[in-house]
N, C-alpha and C positions, 0 to 999 in steps of 0.2 A: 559300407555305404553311409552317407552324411542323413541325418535324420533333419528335414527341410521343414518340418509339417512347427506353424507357428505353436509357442509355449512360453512359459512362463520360465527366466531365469533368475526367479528368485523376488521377493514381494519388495514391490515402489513404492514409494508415499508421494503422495499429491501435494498439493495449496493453492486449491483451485478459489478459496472462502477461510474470512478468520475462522472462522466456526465449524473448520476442517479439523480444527487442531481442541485439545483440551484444554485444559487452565494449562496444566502443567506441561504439555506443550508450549504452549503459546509464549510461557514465562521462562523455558528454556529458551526461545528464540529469540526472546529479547538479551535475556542476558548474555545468550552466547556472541549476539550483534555487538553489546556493549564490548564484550571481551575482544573482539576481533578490533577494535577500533585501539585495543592497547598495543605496549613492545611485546608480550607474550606472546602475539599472534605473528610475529613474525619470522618467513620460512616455513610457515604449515601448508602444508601441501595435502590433503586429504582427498583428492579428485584427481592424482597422478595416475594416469593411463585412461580417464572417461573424458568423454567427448561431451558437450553441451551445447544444444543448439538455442537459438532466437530467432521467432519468429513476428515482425511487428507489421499491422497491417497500418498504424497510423505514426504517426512523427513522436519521436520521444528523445530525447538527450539525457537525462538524470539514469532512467530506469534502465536502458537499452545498456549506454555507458556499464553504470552499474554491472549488471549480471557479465555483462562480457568480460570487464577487464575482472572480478572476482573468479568467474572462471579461469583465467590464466593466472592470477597468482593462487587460486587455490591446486595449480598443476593440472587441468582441463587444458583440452583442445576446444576450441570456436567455432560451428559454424554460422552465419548469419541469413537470414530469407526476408527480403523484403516483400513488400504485395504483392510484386507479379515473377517470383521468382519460383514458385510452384506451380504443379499440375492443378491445382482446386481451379486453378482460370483458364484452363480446357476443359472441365468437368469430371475430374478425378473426384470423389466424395472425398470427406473428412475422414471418414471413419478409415477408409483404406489409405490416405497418407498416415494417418496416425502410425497403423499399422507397420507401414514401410519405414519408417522413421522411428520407430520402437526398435528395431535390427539393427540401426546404427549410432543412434543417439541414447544416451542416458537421462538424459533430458531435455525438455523443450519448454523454453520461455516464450509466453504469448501475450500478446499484446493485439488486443480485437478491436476495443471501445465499444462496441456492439452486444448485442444480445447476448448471454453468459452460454446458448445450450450452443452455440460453434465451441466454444471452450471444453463443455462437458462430453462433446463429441468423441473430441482426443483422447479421454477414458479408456475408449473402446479396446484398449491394447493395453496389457499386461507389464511391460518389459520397459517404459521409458517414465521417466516422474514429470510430471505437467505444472508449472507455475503459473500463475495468472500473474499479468506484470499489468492488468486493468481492463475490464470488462465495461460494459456500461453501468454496471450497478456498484459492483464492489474491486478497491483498490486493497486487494491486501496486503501486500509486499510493502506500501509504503505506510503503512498501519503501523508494521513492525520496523521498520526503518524510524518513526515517529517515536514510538514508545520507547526504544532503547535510543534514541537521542536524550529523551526524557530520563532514563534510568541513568545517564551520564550525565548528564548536569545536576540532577537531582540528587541519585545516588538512590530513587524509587522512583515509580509508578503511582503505587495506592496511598491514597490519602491524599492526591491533590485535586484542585481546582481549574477546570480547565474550561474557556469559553470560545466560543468558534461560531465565529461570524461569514454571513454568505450563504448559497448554495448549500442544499443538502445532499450534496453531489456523493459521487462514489469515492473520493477519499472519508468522505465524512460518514459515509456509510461504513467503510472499515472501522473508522475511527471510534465511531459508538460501539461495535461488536466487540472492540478489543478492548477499550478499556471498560466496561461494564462487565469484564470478567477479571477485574481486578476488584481490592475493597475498598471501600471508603473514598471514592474517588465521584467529586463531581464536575458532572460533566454539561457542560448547557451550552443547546444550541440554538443562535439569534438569527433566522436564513427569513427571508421576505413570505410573503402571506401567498401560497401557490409552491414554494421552491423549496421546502423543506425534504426533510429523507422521505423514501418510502416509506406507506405506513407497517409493509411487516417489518421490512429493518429498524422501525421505531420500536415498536412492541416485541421486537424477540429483542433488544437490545434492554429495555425498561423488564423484560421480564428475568433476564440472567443481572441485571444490575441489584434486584431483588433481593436475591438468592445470597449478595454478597454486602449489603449495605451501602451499597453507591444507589448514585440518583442520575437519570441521565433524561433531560428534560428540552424542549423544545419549546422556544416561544418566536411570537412573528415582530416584534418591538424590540430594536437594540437596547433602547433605553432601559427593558424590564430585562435585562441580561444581568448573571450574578457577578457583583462587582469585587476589588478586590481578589481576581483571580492569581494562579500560579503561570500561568498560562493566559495567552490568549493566539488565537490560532486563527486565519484566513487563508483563501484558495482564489485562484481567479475566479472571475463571473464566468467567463465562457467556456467552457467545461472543456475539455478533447473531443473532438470529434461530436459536439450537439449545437442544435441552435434552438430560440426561443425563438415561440409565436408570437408572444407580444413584443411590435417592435419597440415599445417605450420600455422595455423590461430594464434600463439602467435609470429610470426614476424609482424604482420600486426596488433597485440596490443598493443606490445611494446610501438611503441613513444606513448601511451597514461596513461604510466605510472605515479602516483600520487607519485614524491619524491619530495626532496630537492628544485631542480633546477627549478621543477614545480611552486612548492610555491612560492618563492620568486618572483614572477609573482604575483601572490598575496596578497602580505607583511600583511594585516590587516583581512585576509579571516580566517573562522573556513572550517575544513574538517570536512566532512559528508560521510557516509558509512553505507548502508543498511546491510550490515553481512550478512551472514559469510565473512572473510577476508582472504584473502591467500599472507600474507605477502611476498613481492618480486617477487610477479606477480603485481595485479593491483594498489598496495601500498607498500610503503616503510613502517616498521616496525617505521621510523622515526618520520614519518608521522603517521601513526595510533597511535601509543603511545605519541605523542609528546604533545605541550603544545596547540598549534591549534585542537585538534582533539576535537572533541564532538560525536564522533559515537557512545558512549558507553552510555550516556547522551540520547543519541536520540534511543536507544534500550529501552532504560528501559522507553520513553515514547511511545512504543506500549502499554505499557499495559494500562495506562492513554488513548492512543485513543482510544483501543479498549472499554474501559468505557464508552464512548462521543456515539461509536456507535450500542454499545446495547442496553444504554438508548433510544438513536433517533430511531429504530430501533423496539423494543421491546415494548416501552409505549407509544412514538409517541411523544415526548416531541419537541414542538413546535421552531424554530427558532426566 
């Protein structure tokens, strides 16, 4: 007789938070991302016979894209759940989909915009690996999509200069976590006086940048931003899935707009932009098309990281 009674077949790994992973984690997935975007990567099939689901309760194109189509070249099966295609919207709990969806998925990609503990809910079950593809607080997935953009054109991570203008939204909240666990890397962020990171995302991020000699610094003046960067980085104003109470709140974005006069503050920098883009808000049209830009470069390697993290993720594939 078949033994029904739920169990563990064999220990998952999460990425629910950068700060899920170690240094040495973290610096595998960057480079495993990087690797994956070369010809060496091609024909690896490492998720031949696992199924991978996605679950996205808000609009997404980069990320969703991403995870799916890496699932099927990495030799994964797909399934997709939009908002209303589960039991949670008759009142099934979380905890008991998770559960049920542990039994036939190997993974589940999520996508909330919302409070992070629907996320942490999924936990509840042993048997399936949970990615966070964006919470309301932290984007990790595209942290490491970022970073190993940067290890590619770079050729490193630490020891660079990176400034980031706008919102201290939940990519930027990634952003700090991840590279403040690299060295010598600075990192400063110019977001309007009210819209900056959270403050524990600030201080757990300024206290591992510590530990490593990086600096990772917030101010409310684009002006008093560190010039001459390697980098300079912007996000939309209007975050996925939130809105501002202040309705003037695009007077108060303004000076942190990514043009011309910007750049030339950084004469040898590439821009970076997590997309969607809303040309003549938080970028100049110059600027995003122009010959500095790499955001389009750095989109198309979500799919390459999301590779890096269903391998790490799904087969447990060692640092």
């Amino acid at each position: 007789m078949a033994d029904l009674r739920h169990g563990s077949l064999g220990r998952v790994r999460h990425l629910t938070s950068v700060n899920d992973l170690s240094d040495a984690e973290l610096h595998y997935l960057v480079q495993r991302s990087a690797w994956y975007a070369g010809p060496g990567s091609a024909g690896v099939r490492p998720l031949e016979g696992c199924v991978v689901g996605s679950f996205f309760r808000t609009t997404s194109t980069r990320t969703r894209t991403a995870f799916a189509t890496a699932a099927l070249r990495l030799g994964a099966g797909h399934v997709a759940y939009g908002p209303q295609d589960l039991q949670l919207n008759t009142g099934e709990s979380i905890e008991d989909t998770a559960r049920v969806l542990g039994t036939m998925l190997d993974a589940l990609v999520v996508r909330t915009a919302a409070d992070p503990a629907e996320l942490r809910a999924l936990l509840a079950q042993d048997r399936m690996a949970i990615v966070n593809a964006m919470t309301a607080d932290e984007h990790p997935t595209q942290a490491i999509a970022d970073l190993s953009t940067l290890e590619r054109h770079f050729g490193k991570v630490g020891g660079l200069r990176i400034a980031y203008f706008g919102e201290g939204n939940n990519t930027a909240s990634a952003l700090a976590l991840a590279l403040s666990r690299y060295a010598d890397v600075e990192f400063c962020l110019a977001t309007p006086r009210g819209y900056g990171l959270e403050p524990a995302f600030l201080e757990r991020a300024r206290a591992q940048a510590a530990e490593r000699g990086t600096t990772v610094v917030e101010v409310h003046d684009a002006a008093a931003a560190i010039e001459d960067a390697d980098v300079v980085y912007t996000t939309r104003w209007q975050t996925t899935g939130t809105s501002k109470a202040d309705p003037e709140w695009r007077t108060s974005f303004a000076p942190f707009q990514v043009n011309e006069a910007l750049m030339s503050r950084h004469p040898r920098a590439v821009f970076m932009h997590d997309l969607p883009a809303h040309r003549g808000e938080e970028v100049t049209r110059e600027v995003l098309d122009g010959s500095a830009s790499i955001a389009f470069g750095q989109a198309e390697q979500k799919m390459h990281s999301a590779k890096a993290v269903l391998e790490w993720c799904v087969r447990g594939r060692q640092p």
